[in-house]
Each structure stands twice: as C-alpha cells, then as structure tokens.
PQR file with spaces between the fields and no chain letter, atoms N, CA, C, O and H, PARSE charges and radii, in Angstrom:
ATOM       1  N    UNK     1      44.443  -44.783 -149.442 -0.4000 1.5000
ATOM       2  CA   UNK     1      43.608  -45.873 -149.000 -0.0000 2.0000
ATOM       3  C    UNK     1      42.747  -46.316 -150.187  0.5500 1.7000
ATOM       4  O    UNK     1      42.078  -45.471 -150.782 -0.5500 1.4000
ATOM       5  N    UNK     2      42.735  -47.437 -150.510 -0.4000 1.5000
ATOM       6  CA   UNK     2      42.107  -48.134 -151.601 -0.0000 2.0000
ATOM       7  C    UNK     2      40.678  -47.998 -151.180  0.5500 1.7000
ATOM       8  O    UNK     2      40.383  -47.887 -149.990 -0.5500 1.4000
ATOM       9  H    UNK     2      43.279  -48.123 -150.027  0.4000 1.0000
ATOM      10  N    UNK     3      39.605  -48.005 -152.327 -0.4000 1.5000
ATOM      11  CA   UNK     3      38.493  -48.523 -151.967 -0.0000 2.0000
ATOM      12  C    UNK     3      37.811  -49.100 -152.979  0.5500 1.7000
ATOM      13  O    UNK     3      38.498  -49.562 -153.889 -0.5500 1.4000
ATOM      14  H    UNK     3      39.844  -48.095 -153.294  0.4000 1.0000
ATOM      15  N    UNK     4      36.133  -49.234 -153.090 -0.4000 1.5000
ATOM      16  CA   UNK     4      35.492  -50.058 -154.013 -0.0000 2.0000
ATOM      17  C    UNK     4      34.573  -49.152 -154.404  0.5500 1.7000
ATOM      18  O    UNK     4      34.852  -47.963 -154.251 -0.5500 1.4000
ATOM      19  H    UNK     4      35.575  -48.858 -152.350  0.4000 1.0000
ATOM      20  N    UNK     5      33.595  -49.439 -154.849 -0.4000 1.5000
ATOM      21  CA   UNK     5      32.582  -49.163 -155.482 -0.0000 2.0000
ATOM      22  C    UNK     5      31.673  -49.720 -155.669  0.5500 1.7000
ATOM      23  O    UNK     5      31.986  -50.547 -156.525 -0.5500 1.4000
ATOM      24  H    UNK     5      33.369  -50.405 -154.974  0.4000 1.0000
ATOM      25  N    UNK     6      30.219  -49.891 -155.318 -0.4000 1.5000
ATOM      26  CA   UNK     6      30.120  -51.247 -155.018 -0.0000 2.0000
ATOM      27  C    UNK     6      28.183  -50.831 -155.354  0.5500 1.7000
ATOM      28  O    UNK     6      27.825  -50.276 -154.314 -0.5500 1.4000
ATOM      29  H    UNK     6      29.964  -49.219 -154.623  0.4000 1.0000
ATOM      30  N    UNK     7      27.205  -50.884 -156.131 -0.4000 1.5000
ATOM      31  CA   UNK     7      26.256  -50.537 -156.165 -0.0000 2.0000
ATOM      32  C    UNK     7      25.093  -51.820 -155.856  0.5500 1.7000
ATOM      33  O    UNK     7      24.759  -52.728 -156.618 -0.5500 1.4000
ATOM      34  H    UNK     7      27.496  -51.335 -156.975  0.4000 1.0000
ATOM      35  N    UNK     8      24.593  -51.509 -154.359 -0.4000 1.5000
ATOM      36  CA   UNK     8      24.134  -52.746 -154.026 -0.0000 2.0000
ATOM      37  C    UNK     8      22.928  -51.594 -152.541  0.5500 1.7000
ATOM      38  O    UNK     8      22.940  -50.380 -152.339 -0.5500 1.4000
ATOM      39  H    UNK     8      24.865  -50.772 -153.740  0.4000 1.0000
ATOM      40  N    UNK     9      22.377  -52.326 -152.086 -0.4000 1.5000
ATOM      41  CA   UNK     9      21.376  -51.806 -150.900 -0.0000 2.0000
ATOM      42  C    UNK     9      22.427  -51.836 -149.651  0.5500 1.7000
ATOM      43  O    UNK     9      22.855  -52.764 -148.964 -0.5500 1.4000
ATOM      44  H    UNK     9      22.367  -53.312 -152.251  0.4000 1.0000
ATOM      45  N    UNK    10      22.604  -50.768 -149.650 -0.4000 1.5000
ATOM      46  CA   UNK    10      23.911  -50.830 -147.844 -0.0000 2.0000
ATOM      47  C    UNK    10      23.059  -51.319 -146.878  0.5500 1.7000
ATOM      48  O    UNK    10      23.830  -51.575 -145.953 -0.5500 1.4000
ATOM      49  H    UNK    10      22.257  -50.014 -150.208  0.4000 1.0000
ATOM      50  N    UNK    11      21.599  -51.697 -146.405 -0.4000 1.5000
ATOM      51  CA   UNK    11      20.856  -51.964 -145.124 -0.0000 2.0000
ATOM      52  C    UNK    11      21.004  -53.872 -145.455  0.5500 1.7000
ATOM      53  O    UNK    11      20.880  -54.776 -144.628 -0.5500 1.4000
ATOM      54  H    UNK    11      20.972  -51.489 -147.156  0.4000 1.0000
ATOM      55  N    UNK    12      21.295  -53.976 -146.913 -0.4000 1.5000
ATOM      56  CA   UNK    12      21.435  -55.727 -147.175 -0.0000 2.0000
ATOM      57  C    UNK    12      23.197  -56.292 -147.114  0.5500 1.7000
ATOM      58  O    UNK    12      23.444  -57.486 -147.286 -0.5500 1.4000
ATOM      59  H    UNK    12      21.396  -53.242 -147.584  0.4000 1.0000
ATOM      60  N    UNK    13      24.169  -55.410 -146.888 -0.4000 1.5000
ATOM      61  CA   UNK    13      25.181  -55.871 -146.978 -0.0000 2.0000
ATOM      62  C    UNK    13      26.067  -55.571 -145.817  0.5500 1.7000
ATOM      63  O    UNK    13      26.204  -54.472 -145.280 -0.5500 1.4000
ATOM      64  H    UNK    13      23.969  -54.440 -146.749  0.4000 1.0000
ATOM      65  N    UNK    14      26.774  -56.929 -145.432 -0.4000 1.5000
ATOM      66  CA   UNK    14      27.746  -57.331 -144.066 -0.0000 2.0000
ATOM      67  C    UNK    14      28.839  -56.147 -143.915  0.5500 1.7000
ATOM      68  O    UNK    14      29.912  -56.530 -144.380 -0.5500 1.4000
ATOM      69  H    UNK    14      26.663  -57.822 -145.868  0.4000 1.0000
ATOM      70  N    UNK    15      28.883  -55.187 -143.547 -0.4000 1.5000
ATOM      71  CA   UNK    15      29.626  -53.792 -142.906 -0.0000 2.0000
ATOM      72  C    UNK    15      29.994  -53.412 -141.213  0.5500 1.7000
ATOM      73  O    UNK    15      29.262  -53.465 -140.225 -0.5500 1.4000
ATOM      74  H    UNK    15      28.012  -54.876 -143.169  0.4000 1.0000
ATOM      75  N    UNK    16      30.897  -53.165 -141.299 -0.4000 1.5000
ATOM      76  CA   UNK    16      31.514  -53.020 -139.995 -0.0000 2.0000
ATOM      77  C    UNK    16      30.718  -51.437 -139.445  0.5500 1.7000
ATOM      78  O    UNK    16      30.815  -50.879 -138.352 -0.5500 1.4000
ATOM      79  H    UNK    16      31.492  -53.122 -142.102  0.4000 1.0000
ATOM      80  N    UNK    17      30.080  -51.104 -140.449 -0.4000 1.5000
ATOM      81  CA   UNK    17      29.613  -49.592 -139.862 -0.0000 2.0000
ATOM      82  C    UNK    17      28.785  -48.918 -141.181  0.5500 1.7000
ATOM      83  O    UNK    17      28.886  -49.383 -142.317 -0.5500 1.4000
ATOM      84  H    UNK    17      30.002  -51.558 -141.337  0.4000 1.0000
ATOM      85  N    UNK    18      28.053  -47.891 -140.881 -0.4000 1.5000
ATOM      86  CA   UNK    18      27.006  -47.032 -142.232 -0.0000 2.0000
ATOM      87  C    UNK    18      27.072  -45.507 -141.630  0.5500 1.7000
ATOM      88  O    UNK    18      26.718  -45.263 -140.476 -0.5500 1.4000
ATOM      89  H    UNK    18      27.970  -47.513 -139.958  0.4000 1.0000
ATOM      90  N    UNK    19      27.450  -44.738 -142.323 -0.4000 1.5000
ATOM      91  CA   UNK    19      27.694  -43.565 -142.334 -0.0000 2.0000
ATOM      92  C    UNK    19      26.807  -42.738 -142.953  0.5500 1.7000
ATOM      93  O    UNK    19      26.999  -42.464 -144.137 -0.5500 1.4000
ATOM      94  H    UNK    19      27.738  -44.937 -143.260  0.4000 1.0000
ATOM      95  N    UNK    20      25.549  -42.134 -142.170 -0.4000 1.5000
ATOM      96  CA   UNK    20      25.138  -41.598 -142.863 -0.0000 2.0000
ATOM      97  C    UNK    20      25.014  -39.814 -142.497  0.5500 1.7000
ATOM      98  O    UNK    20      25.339  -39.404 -141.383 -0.5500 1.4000
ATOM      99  H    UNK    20      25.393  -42.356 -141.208  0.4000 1.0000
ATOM     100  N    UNK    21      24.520  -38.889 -143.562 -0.4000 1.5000
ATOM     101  CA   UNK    21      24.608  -37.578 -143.132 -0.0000 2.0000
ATOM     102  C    UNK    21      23.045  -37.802 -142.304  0.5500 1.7000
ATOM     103  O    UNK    21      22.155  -38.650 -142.365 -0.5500 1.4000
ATOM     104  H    UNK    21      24.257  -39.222 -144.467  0.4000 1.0000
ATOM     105  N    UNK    22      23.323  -36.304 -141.375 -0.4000 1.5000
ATOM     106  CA   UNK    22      21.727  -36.348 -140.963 -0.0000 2.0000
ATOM     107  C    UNK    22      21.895  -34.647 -140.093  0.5500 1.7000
ATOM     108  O    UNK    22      22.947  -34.044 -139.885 -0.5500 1.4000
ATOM     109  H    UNK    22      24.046  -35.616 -141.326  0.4000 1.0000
ATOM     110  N    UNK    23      20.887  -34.338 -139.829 -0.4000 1.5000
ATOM     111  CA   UNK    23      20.510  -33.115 -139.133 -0.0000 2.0000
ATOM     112  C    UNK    23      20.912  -33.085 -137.900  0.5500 1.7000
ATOM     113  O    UNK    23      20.943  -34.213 -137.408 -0.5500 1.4000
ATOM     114  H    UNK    23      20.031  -34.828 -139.997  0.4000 1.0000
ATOM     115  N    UNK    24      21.453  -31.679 -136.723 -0.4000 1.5000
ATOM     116  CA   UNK    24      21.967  -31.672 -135.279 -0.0000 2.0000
ATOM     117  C    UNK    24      20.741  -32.332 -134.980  0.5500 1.7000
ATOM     118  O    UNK    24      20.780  -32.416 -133.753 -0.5500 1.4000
ATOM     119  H    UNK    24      21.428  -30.762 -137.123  0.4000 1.0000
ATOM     120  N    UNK    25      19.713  -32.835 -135.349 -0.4000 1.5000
ATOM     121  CA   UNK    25      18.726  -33.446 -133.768 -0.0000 2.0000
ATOM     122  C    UNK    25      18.931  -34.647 -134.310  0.5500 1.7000
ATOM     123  O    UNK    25      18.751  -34.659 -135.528 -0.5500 1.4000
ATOM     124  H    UNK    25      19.681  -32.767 -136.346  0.4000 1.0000
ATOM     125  N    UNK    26      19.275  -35.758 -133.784 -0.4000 1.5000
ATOM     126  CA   UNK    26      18.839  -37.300 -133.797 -0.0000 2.0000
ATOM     127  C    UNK    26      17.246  -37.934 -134.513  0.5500 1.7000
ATOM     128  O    UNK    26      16.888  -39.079 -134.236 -0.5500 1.4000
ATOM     129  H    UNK    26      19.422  -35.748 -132.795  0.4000 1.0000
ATOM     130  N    UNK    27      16.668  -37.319 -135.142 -0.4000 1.5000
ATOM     131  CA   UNK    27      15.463  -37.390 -135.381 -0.0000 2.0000
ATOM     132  C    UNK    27      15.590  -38.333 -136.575  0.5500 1.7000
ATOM     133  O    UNK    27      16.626  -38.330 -137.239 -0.5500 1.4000
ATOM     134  H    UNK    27      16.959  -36.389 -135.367  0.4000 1.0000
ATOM     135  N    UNK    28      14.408  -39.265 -136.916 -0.4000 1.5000
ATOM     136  CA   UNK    28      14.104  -39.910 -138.348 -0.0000 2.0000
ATOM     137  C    UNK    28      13.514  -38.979 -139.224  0.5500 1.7000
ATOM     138  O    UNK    28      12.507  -38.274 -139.289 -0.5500 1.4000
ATOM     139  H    UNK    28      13.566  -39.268 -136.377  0.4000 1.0000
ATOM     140  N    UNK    29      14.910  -39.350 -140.120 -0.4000 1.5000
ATOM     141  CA   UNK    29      14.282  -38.345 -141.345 -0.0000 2.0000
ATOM     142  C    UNK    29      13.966  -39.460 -142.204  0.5500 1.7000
ATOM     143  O    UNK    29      13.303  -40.386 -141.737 -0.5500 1.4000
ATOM     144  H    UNK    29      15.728  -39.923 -140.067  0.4000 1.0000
ATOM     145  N    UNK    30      14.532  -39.498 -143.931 -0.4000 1.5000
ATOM     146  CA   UNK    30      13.478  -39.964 -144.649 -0.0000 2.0000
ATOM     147  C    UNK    30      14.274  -40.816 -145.492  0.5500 1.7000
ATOM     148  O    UNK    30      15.395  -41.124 -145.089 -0.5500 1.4000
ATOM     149  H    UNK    30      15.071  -38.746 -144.310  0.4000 1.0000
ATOM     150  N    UNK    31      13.906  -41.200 -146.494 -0.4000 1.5000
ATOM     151  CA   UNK    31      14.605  -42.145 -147.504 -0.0000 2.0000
ATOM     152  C    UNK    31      15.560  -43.375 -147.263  0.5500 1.7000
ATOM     153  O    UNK    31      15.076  -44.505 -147.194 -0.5500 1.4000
ATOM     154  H    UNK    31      12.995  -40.950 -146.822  0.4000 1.0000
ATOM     155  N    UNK    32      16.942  -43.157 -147.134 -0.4000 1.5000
ATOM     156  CA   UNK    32      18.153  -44.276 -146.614 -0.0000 2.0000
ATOM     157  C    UNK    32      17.666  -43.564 -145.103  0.5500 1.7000
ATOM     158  O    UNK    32      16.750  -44.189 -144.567 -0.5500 1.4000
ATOM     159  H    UNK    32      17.335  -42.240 -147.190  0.4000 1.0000
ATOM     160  N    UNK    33      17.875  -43.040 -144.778 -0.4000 1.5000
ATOM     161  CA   UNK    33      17.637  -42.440 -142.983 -0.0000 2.0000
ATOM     162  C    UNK    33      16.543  -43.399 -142.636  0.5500 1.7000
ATOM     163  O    UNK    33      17.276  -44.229 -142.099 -0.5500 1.4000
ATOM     164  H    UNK    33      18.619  -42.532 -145.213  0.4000 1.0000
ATOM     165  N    UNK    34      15.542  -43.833 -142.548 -0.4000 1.5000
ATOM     166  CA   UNK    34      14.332  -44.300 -142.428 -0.0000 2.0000
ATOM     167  C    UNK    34      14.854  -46.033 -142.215  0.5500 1.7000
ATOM     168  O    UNK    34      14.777  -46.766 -141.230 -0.5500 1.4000
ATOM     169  H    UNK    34      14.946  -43.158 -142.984  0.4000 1.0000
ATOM     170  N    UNK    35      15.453  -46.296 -143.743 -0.4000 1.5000
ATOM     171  CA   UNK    35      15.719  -47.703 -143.119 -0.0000 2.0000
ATOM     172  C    UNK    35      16.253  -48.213 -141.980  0.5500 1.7000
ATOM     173  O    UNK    35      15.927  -49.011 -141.101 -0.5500 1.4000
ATOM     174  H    UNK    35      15.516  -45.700 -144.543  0.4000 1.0000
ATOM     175  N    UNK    36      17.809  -47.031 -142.450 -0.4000 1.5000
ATOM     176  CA   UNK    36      18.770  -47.186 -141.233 -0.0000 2.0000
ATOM     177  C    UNK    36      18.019  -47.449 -139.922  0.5500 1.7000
ATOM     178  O    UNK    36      18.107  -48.527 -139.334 -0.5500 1.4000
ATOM     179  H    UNK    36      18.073  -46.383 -143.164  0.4000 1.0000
ATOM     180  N    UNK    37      17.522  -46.760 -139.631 -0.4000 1.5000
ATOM     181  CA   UNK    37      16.520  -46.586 -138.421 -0.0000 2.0000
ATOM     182  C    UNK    37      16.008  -48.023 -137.985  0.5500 1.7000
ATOM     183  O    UNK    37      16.431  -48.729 -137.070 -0.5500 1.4000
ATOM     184  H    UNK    37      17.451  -45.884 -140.109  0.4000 1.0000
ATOM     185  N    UNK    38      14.866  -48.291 -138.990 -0.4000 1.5000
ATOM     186  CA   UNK    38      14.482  -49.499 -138.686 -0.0000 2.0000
ATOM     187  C    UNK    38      15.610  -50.951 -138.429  0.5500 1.7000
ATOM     188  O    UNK    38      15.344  -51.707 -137.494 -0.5500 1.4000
ATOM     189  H    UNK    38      14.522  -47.717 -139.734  0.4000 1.0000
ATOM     190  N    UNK    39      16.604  -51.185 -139.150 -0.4000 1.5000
ATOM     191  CA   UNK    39      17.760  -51.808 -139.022 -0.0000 2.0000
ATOM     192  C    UNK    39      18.205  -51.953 -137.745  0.5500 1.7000
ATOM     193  O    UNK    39      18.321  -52.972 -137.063 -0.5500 1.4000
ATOM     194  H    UNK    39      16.821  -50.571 -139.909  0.4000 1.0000
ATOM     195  N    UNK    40      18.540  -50.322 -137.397 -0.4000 1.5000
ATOM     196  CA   UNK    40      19.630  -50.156 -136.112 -0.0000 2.0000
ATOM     197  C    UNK    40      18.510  -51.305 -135.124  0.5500 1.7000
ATOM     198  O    UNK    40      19.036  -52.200 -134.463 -0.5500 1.4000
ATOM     199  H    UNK    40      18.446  -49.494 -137.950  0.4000 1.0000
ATOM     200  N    UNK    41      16.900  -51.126 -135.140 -0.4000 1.5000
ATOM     201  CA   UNK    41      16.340  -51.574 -133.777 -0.0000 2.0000
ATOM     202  C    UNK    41      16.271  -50.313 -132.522  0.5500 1.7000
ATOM     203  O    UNK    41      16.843  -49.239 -132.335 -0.5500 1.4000
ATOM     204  H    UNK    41      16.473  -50.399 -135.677  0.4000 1.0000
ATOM     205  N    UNK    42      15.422  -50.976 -131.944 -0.4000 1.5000
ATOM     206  CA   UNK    42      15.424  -50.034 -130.607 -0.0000 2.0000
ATOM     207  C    UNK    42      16.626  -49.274 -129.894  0.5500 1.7000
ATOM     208  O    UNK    42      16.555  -48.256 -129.206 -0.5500 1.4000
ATOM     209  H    UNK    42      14.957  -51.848 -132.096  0.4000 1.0000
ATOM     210  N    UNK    43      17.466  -49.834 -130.146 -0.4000 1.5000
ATOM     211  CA   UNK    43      18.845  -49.208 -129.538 -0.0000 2.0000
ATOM     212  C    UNK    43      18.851  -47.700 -129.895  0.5500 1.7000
ATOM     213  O    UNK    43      19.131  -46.868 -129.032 -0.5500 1.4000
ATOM     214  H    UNK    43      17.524  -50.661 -130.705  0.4000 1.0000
ATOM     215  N    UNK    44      18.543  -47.347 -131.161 -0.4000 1.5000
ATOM     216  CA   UNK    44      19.071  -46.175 -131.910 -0.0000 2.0000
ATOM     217  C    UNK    44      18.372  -44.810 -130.908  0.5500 1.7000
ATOM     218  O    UNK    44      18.747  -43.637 -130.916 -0.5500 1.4000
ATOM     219  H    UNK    44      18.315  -48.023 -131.862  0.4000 1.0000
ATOM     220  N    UNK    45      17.189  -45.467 -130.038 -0.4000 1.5000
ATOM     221  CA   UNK    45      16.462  -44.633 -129.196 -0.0000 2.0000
ATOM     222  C    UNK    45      17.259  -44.395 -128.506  0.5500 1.7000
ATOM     223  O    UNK    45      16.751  -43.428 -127.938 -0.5500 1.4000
ATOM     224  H    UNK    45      16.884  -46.419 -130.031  0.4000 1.0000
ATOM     225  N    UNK    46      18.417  -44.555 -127.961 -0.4000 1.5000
ATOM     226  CA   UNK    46      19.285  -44.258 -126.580 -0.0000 2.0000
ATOM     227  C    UNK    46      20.131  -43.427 -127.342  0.5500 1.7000
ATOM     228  O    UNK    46      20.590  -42.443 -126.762 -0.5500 1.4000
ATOM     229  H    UNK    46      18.830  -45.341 -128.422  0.4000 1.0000
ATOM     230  N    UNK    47      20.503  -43.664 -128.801 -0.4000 1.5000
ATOM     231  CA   UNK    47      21.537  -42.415 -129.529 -0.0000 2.0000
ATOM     232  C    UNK    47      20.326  -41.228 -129.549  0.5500 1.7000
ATOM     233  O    UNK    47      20.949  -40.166 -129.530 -0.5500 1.4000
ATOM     234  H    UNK    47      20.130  -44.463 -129.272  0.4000 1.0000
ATOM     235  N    UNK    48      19.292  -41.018 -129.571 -0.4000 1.5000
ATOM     236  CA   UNK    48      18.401  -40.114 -129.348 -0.0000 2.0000
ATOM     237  C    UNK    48      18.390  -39.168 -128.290  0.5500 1.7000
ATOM     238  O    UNK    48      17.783  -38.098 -128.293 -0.5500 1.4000
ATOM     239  H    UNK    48      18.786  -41.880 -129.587  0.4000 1.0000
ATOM     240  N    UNK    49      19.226  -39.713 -127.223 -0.4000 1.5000
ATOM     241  CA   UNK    49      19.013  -39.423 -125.537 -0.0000 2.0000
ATOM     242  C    UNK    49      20.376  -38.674 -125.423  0.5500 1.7000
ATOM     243  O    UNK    49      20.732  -38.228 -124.333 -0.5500 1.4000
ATOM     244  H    UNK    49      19.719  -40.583 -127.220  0.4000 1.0000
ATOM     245  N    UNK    50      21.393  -38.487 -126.913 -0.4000 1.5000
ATOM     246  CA   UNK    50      22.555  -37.731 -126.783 -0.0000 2.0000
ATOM     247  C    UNK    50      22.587  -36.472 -126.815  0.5500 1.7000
ATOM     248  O    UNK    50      23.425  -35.823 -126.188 -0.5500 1.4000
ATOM     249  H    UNK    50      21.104  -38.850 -127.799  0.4000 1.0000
ATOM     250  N    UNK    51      21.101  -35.630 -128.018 -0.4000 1.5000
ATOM     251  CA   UNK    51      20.730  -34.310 -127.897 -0.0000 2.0000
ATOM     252  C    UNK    51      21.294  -33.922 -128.860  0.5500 1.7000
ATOM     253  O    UNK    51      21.429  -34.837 -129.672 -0.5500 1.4000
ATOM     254  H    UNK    51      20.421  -36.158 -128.527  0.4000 1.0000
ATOM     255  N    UNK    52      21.906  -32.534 -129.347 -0.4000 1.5000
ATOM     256  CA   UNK    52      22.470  -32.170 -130.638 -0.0000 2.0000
ATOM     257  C    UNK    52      23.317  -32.723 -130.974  0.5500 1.7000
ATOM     258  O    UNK    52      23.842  -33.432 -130.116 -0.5500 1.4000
ATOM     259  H    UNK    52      21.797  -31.790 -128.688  0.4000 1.0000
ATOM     260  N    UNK    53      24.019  -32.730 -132.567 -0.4000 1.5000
ATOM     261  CA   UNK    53      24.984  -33.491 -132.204 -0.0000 2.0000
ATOM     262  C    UNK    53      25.445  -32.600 -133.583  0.5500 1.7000
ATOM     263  O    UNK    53      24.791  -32.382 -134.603 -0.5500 1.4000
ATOM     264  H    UNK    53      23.592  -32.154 -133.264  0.4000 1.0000
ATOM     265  N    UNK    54      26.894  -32.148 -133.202 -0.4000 1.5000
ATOM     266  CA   UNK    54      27.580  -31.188 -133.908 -0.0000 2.0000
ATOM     267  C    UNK    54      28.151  -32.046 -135.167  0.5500 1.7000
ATOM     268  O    UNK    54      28.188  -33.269 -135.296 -0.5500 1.4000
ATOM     269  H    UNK    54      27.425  -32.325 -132.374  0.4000 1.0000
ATOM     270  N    UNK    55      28.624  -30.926 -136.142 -0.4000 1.5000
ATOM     271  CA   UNK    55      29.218  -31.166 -137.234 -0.0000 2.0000
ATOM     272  C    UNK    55      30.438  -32.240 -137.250  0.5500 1.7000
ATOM     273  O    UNK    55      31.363  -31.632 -136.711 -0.5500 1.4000
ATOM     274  H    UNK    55      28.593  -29.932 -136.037  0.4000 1.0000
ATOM     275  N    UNK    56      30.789  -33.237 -137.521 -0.4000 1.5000
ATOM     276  CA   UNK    56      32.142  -34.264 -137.206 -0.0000 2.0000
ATOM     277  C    UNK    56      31.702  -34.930 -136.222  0.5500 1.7000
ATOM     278  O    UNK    56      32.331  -35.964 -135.996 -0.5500 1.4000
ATOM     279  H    UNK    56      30.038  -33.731 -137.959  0.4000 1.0000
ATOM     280  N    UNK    57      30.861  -34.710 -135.570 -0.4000 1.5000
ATOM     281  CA   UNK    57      30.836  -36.225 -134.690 -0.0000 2.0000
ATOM     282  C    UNK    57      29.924  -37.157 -134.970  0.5500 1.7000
ATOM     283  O    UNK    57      29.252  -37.308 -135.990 -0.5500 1.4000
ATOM     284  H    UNK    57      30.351  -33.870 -135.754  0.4000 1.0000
ATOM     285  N    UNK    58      29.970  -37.999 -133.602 -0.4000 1.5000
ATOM     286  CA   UNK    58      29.836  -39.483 -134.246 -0.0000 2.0000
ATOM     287  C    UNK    58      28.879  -40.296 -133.073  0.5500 1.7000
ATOM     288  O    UNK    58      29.485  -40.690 -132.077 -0.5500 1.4000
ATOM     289  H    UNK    58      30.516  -37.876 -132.773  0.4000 1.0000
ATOM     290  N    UNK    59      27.294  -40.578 -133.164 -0.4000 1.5000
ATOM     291  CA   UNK    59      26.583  -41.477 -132.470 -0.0000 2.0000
ATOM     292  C    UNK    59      27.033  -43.194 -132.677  0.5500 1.7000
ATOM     293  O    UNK    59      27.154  -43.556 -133.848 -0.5500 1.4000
ATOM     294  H    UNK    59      26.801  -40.258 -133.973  0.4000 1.0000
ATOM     295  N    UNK    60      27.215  -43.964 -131.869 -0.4000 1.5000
ATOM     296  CA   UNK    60      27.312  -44.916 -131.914 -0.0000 2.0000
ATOM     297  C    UNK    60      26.586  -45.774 -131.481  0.5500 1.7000
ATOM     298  O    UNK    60      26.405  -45.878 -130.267 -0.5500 1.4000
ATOM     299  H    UNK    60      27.117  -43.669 -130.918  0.4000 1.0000
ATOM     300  N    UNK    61      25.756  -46.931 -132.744 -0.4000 1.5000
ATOM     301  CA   UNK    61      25.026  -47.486 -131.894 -0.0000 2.0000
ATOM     302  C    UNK    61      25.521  -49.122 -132.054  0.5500 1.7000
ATOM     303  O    UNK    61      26.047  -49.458 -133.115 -0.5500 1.4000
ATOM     304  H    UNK    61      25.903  -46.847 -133.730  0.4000 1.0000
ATOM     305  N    UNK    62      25.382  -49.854 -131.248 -0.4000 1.5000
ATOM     306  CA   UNK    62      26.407  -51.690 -130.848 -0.0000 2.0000
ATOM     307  C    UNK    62      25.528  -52.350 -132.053  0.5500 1.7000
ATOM     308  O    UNK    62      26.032  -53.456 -132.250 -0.5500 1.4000
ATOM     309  H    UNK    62      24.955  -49.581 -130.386  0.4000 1.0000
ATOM     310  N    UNK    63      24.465  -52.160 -132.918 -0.4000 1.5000
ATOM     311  CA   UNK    63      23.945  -53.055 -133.249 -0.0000 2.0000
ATOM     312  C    UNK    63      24.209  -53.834 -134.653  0.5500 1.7000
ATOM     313  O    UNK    63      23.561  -54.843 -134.930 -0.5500 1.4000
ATOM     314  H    UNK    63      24.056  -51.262 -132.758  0.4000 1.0000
C-alpha cells in the first residue's frame, strides 16, 4: 500500500479519519490528544461512555 508523507498540522487537514495512540481510559491527555479533543466537539463525550478500551480497538466518533 502506497503512502505519503506529508508534514503539515493533522487537526488542519481534510482526512477521512486521525489515529491516535492513547491510554485504556478515554480520558484527555495532552499535546496532539488535547486538540483532537477539542476538534472531535462534544460527541467525543459519548466515546467516553465506552469505558476501557483494550489494545487494537477502535472508538468511533461521526464527526
């Protein structure tokens, strides 16, 4: 699978999705985590309401 490389702000650019690492609790952590957050909007509170969330999986939020 081809890809790019691309050094730019991921919270400023048109993406079908943002992948980021983060800790089993849903919690705001800090740095890129923090923006993300603010970005996602209120929604990201209902991925909050999922509880731990194991190694490989995947919160989804519509926004």
């Amino acid at each position: 699978m081809p890809f790019d490389i691309v050094r730019n702000d991921i919270l400023n650019m048109q993406v079908d999705a943002i992948v980021n690492i983060a800790n089993p609790e849903p919690i705001l952590g800090y740095d890129c985590d923090t923006g993300i957050h603010k970005k996602a909007g209120p929604e990201i509170l209902q991925a909050k309401k999922v509880g731990s969330i194991g190694v490989g999986q995947v919160v989804k939020n519509e926004r």
